[in-house]
C-alpha angles and dihedrals in degrees: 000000000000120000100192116145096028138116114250134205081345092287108051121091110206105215097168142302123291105182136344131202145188088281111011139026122219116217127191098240142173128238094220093195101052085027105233150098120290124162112236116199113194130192111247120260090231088062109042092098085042102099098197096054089040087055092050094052097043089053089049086059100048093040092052084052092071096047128089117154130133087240087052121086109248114244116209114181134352122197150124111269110183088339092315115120116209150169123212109218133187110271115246107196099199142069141304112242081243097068097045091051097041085054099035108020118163090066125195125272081234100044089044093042084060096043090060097051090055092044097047082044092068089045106047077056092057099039090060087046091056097248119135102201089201096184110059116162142144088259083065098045113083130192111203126200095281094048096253118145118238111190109196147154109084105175106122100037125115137209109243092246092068138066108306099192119106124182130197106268122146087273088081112034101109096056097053095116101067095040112134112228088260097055095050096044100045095250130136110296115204133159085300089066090067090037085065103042080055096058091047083053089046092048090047091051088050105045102021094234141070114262086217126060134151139158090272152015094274092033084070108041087053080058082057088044095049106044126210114123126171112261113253097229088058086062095044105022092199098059101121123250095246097057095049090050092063087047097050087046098052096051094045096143090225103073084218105063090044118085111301089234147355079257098053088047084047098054086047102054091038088062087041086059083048094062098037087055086049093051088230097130142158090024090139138056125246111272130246108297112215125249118251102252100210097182091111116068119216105205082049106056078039090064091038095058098052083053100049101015086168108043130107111273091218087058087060083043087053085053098046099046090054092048088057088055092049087056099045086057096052080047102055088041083056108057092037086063085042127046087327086216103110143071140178094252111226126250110254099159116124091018125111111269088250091053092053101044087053093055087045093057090045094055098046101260135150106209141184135205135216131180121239135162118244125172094195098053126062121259105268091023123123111256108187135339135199130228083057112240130256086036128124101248138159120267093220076060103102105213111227110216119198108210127202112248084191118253120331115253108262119197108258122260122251097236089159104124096018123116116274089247092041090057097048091045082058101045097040088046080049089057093249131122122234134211121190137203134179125235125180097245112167092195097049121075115245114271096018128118125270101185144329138225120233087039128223126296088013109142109248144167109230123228087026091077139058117225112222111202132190108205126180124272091179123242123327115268118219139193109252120164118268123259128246102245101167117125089009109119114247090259086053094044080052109056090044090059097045094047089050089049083247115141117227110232135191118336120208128187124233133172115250135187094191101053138051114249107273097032120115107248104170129017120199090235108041120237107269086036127131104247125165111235116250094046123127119246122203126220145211111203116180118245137209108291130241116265113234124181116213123175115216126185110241099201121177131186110230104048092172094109140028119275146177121207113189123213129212112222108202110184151139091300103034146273132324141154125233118194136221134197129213110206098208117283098023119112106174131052143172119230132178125216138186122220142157136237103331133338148135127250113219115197130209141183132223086277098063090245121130114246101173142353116212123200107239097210 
């Protein structure tokens, strides 16, 4: 039952609904004591006594609380409120990635591009914090009106120090799309497991379909399990090369052939911005595509799963892989009744080259070995063998085993010139690490690079050598004595601070009886002073005083005659005379006069002699 239009948890106005879901509806709400809108997302009445939904929303809570990141939606308050629980959440007033896809699909390699880092920003954030998000799809990315990425949802996700297993139940099912292997498979789920489900959202932006479907939930998480997708340039034949290459590297069905991090894809597909911006594309191959791994049946696990809709899938993995056993044994008998030639070769791939070799002998198998480079595999593993294994071959048959020799030296990249964090982005995407140190350089920019060791064009292995970099500090700053600004105009001031690589502050106006408006009458560091170059100075320049009026009475003593008297008006701008006039007969008369600041009035007579001097206050 909707609750729109009432107060909630005596602060929440409830406006309308903006979503509702399996175990929680969201409501655009206000806040009506900071006066503004919040969504509010309520577990539904019909599942407050329901301990597993009650679970899933309490974690969502306590994992939110550790969470603060600009691509994360904010979360204000949780609480109970007459037995419901809630969390207030910053309002995004946009779009799900959905939606966008669902209306514009195929996106952009740009706008997609855009999308990622967002998304692998926030990720980055929780992976640090120790929060697998573990449900990451384009239902839970939001764009709001400004084109900024909220990830949000949070609901499943676990903190690293907790169980990270996760099995297909009805909680999930709507998500199975974006499942990485291990998760489907019931399998240890780390970071990687969100670095695939990114590349699953980043293939679905770029093609404008998923690259798994089936008739059903597990059908399609066996599609996960087994591998396989379509690449995306053979959907739109002009991605470029560079951008397929991060997909298919992120959904690499082995964890550890995928990006070693959200931060690692996110370095990638940052220097892959770089070149598109550039206009220097399609430089690469395609990588390596993965094998189909067709050990899993799919009419089987379908028929499994109507059986045992709510049993772990790795228990029916366990079965399956023992019922392979079983019929590798009946294979190799077999044969030994048979021909007694032939034999299931074992799968080395992935083991050290002495471990292989080992199982070989075991089995009955000649081999051979043969060095490649491989940046995906590390340096003595077993790459690839033929024949395949897990495959019925004869034992005369020698298995030629290709073994990583590591990555191939590359030259090493010119980074001197370049920004500090441009040429960090270069060398880790690279695979090196980087140290940095500071040095005073007055010909250098600040914040640029000096030098580098090793230098450029040498020949390297990355990820086998640290980068040192120098990078500018500017020039070197010194004490001098400060310089005696008072009486000089605010150009002139200026020009003395600049010449001295002193930086002009703040300037405020004040009133001043001893100095002409525009010149400088007080400095924050007095003249004579120690002061660093490069400091900031503040000023206080007169200004323009403040007119007053005042009448005085001008009296003489002989009013036969005429006369004009003259006044000197001294006063905060200056000096000026004023003049009066006596008609005949009259002694005494009334004048007024205009000053500034403070003063005096002198008056004379026509004479030139000085009859009175009046205080101008």
């Amino acid at each position: 039952m909707s609750m729109t239009g009432k107060i909630f948890a005596d602060r929440y106005k409830l406006i309308r609904i903006l979503g509702t879901g399996g175990m929680a509806d969201v409501y655009l709400g206000e806040d009506i004591m900071l006066d503004k809108l919040i969504a509010l997302k309520i577990l539904k009445k019909e599942l407050i006594n329901n301990r597993e939904s009650v679970r899933y929303f309490k974690n969502e809570a306590e994992v939110i609380s550790h969470l603060s990141h600009p691509n994360i939606v904010e979360v204000y308050d949780v609480g109970m409120s007459d037995g419901h629980p809630y969390i207030v959440m910053e309002y995004v007033e946009g779009k799900t990635l959905k939606d966008i896809i669902r209306e514009k699909a195929p996106l952009s390699p740009g706008f997609s591009i855009y999308v990622m880092e967002g998304v692998l920003s926030a990720l980055i954030h929780s992976h640090k914090k120790g929060v697998i998000h573990r449900d990451i799809k384009p239902h839970n990315i939001m764009i709001n009106k400004n084109g900024e990425i909220k990830v949000m949802d949070f609901g499943i996700a676990r903190i690293t120090d907790q169980g990270n297993t996760m099995t297909i139940t009805n909680d999930i099912v709507g998500s199975v799309h974006y499942l990485s292997p291990e998760q489907a498979s019931g399998a240890e789920i780390t970071e990687l497991s969100d670095v695939y489900s990114s590349g699953i959202v980043f293939y679905e932006m770029l093609t404008g379909r998923l690259p798994y479907e089936g008739q059903n939930p597990v059908s399609v998480a066996v599609n996960h399990i087994q591998g396989g997708l379509i690449p995306p340039k053979d959907i739109i034949e002009d991605l470029p090369q560079e951008v397929e290459n991060i997909v298919l590297k992120a959904t690499m069905r082995d964890p550890k052939k995928r990006f070693k991090s959200a931060l690692d894809m996110n370095i990638y597909i940052e220097k892959v911005r770089l070149l598109i911006e550039e206009g220097k594309i399609n430089q690469v191959k395609r990588i390596t595509l993965e094998e189909v791994n067709n050990d899993l049946d799919k009419n089987s696990l379908g028929s499994y799963q109507k059986e045992h809709k709510k049993k772990d899938l790795k228990k029916f993995a366990l079965i399956a892989g023992i019922v392979f056993i079983i019929l590798a044994v009946i294979l190799g008998l077999v044969s030994i009744f048979t021909s007694g030639a032939k034999k299931v070769v074992p799968d080395v791939v992935g083991l050290t080259e002495e471990a292989a070799i080992i199982r070989l002998k075991e089995s009955g198998f000649q081999y051979s070995i043969e060095g490649i480079y491989s940046e995906e595999v590390d340096q003595g593993e077993v790459v690839e063998q033929t024949p395949e294994g897990n495959t019925l071959s004869s034992v005369s048959e020698v298995v030629e085993l290709k073994v990583s020799k590591g990555q191939d030296e590359i030259t090493m990249p010119n980074v001197v010139g370049s920004s500090e964090k441009e040429a960090i982005s270069i060398l880790q995407s690279e695979g090196f690490e980087v140290e940095v140190s500071k040095e005073y350089n007055s010909d250098v920019p600040v914040g640029d690079v000096i030098r580098q060791d090793p230098g450029a064009g040498e020949k390297v292995i990355p990820g086998g050598e640290i980068v040192f970099l120098t990078v500018s500090n500017g020039e070197e700053l010194i004490q001098i004595k400060m310089p005696n600004l008072i009486g000089k105009t605010l150009s002139s001031a200026e020009s003395t601070l600049n010449s001295a690589k002193l930086i002009l502050g703040s300037v405020t106006n004040q009133e001043s009886s001893d100095f002409l408006p525009g010149q400088v009458i007080k400095q924050s560091i007095n003249a004579g002073n120690n002061i660093k170059q490069g400091s900031s100075v503040d000023l206080i320049v007169a200004k323009e005083p403040t007119s007053k009026v005042k009448t005085i009475d001008v009296t003489r003593d002989d009013g036969k005659e005429a006369a004009t008297y003259s006044i000197l008006i001294s006063d905060s701008k200056g000096s000026r005379i004023e003049t009066v006039t006596f008609a005949a007969d009259v002694l005494k008369t009334k004048k007024s006069i205009t000053y500034y600041g403070i003063g005096t009035a002198t008056i004379k007579d026509q004479n030139g002699k000085i009859v009175d001097t009046i205080e101008l206050e």
